[in-house]
N, C-alpha and C positions, 0 to 999 in steps of 0.2 A: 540363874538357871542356864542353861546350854539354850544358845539360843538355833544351833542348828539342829538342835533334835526338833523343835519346835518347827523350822524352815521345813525337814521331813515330812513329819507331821501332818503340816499345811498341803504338801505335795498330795499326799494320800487320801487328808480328807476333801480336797476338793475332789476330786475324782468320784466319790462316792455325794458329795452335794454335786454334780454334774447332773446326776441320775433321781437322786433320792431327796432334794431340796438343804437348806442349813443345818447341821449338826453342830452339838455341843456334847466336847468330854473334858473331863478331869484328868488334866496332864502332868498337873504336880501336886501330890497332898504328903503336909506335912504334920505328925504329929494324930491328936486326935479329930480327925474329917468323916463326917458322918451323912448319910444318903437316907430320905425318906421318900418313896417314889409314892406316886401321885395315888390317893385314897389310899395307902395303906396306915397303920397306925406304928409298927414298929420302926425304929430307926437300922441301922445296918452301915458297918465302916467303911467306906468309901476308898477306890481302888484307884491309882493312875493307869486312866485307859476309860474309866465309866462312862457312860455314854448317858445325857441326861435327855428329860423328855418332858416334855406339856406340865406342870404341876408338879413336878421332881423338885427335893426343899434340900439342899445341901446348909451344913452346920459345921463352922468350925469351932471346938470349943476350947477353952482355956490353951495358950501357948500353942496352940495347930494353924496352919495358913492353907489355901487351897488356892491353883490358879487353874482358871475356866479356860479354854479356846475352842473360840468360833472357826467351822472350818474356812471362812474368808476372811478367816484375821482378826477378828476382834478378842479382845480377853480381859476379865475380871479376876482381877486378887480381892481375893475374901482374905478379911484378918481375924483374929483372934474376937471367938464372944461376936460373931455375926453368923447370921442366919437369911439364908434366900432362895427365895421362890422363881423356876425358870417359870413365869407363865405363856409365855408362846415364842416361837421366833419363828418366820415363814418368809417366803421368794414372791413377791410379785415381779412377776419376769415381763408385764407390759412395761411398770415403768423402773425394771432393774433394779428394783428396791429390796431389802433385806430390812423386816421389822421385827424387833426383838421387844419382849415386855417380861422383866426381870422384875417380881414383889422384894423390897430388901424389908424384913421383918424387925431389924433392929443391928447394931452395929455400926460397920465400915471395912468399903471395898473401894479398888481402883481400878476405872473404868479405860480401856484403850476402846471407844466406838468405831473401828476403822475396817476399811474394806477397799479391794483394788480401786485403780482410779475409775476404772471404765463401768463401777456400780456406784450406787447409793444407801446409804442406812437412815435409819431413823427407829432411835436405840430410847428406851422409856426407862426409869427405874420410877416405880412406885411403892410410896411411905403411906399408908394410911389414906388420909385424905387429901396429902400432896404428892406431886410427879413432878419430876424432870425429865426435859427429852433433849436429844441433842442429834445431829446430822454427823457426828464425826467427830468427838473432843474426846480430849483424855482429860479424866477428870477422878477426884477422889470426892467420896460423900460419906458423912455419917448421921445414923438415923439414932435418934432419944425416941423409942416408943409411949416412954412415960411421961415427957414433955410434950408428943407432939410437936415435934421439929426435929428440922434437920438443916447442915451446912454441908455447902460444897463448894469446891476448890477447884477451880478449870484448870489445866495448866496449858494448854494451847484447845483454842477451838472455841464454841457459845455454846451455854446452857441456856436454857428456856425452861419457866416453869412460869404459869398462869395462877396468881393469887388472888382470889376473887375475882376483881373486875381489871387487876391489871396483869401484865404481862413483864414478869422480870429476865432479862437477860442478864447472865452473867460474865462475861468475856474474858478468853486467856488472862490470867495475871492478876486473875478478881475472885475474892470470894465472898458467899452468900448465905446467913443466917436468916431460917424462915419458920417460925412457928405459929403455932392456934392463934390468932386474934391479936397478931401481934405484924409491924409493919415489916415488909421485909430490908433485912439490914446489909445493904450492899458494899463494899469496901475493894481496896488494892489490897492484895495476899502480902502475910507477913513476908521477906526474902526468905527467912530461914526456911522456912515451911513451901516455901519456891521451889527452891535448892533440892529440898528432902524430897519434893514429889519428880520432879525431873528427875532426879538419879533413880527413883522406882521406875520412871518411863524407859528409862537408856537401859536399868538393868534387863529389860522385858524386851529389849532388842531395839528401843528409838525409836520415833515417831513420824510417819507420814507426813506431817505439817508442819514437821522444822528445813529450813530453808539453808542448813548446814550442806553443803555441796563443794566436793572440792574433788579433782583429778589433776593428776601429774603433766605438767606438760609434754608433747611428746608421745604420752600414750594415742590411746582410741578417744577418737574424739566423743564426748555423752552431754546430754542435755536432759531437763527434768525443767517443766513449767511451776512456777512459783508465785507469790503474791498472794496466790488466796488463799482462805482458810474455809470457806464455806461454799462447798460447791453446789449448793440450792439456796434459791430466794425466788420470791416472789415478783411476776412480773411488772413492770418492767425492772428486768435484771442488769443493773449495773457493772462489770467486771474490769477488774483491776488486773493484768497477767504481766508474769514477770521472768524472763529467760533466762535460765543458769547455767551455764555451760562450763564446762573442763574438758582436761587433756586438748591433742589435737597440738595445732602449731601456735594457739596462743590468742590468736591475732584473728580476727570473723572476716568473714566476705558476704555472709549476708542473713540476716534474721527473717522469717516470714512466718506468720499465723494463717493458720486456716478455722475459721470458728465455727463450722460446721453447716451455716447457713446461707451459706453463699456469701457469703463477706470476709474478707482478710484487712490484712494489716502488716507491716514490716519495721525490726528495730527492736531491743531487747526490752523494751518494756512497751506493754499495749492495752488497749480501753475498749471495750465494747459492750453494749446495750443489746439482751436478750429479751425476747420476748416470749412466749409461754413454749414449752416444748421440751424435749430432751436433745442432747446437743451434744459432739466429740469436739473438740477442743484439740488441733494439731499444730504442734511446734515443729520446724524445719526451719536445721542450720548447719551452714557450710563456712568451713574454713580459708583461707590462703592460699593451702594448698589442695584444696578439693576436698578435703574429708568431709562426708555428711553423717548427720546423726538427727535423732526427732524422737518426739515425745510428745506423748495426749493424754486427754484428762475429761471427763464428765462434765457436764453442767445439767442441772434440770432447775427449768422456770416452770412455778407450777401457780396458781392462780391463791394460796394461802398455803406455804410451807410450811407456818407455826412456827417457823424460826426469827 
């Protein structure tokens, strides 16, 4: 897809969630994509541009694909022979959180849960009697209604789904078979099936949690903080940050963190222990030749993330 129509897009519908909270449209349908909005019974062919809402069940059927976007960035490819339920998405703007609760009725779709640095998600897909949730992973899943299970496929970021009495994570680079009464089967992702889901991430425009970073020397100097994949946990919050810097003259004159709590730290790579709260996270760095550049990022310590 055109990933600057999408970058547009983004421009326009945040402006409109500034005022009116999260939206979700249908930005690209391919094929047969079909829209049943919430308590009606007939279905109706779905248009790029649809604007979904609370209980709206998009279907894509035989050889048709649909891709979702959230006006802060998140998006769902629906593939062929899947069916899914938006059941709610909403702003708590105390703790900057964007929660979205997606029913997938049957099928498979790929998930990008992501949103600027300076908020948080916490993104659910529900199968039946099983859920997944994640703070921020790109991930693929597909659901056997008639088995009762489903597997999912991280490709950067944690899955978390509660099986009974335990609590499975799944973690970039791992995937998860979980059925009826059955243990869940944790594993490393085949490479092929690696390979396949990454090239669907970079085709969708790349991912927030890859650490690929690189500017020309010479140019402006830019920085982008790095290391983490999860920017909630549970306090006491342990963080790992890590500074990436390009362009500029090459050569640093000085790294410093500001962790939002009155504490820093200096050096491209740095450790700090949070404790419960919400927090900006600022990177500031200067060059050789005086060029500065910085960069921040979220954290929320909260007293049971679920993640």
């Amino acid at each position: 897809m055109n990933y600057a129509v999408v970058v547009a897009f983004l421009m326009w519908a945040a402006a409109g969630w500034a005022q009116d909270g999260p939206s979700v449209r249908i930005t690209q349908s391919d094929g047969s994509v079909e829209i049943r909005k919430s308590g009606a019974q007939a279905w109706k062919p779905a248009k790029e541009g649809d604007a979904l809402e609370r209980g709206d069940t998009v279907a894509a059927k035989d050889k048709s694909a649909a891709l979702l976007l959230w006006s802060n960035g998140g998006m769902v490819k629906i593939y062929p022979n899947t069916e899914i339920t938006l059941a709610g998405v909403s702003f708590d703007l105390e703790k900057k959180m964007e929660n979205t609760i997606v029913d997938l009725q049957k099928g498979r779709m790929f998930v990008k849960a992501q949103v600027p640095e300076h908020l948080f998600t916490d993104f659910r897909v529900r199968m039946g009697t099983h859920d997944v949730r994640t703070q921020g992973a790109e991930f693929a899943i597909r659901h056997d209604p008639d088995k009762k299970s489903y597997t999912a496929w991280s490709v950067f970021g944690r899955l978390v789904s509660d099986v009974g009495t335990e609590r499975v994570r799944i973690d970039g680079g791992a995937q998860a078979t979980v059925g009826a009464g059955a243990k869940p089967d944790v594993k490393a992702m085949d490479e092929k099936v690696r390979q396949s889901l990454a090239k669907v991430s970079k085709d969708l425009g790349g991912s927030l949690l890859l650490e690929e970073f690189t500017a020309p020397t010479g140019g402006k100097l830019v920085a982008k903080i790095g290391g983490l994949t999860n920017r909630r946990g549970n306090t006491p919050y342990k963080v790992n940050f890590k500074a990436l810097v390009g362009g500029g003259s090459g050569k640093l004159k000085s790294v410093g963190w500001d962790f939002g709590d009155g504490e820093s730290a200096s050096g491209k790579e740095a450790e700090h222990t949070f404790t419960q709260g919400l927090y900006v996270v600022i990177l500031r760095v200067e060059d050789e030749n005086g060029m500065k550049a910085s960069a921040q990022t979220g954290i929320s310590v909260e007293a049971d993330c679920g993640c």
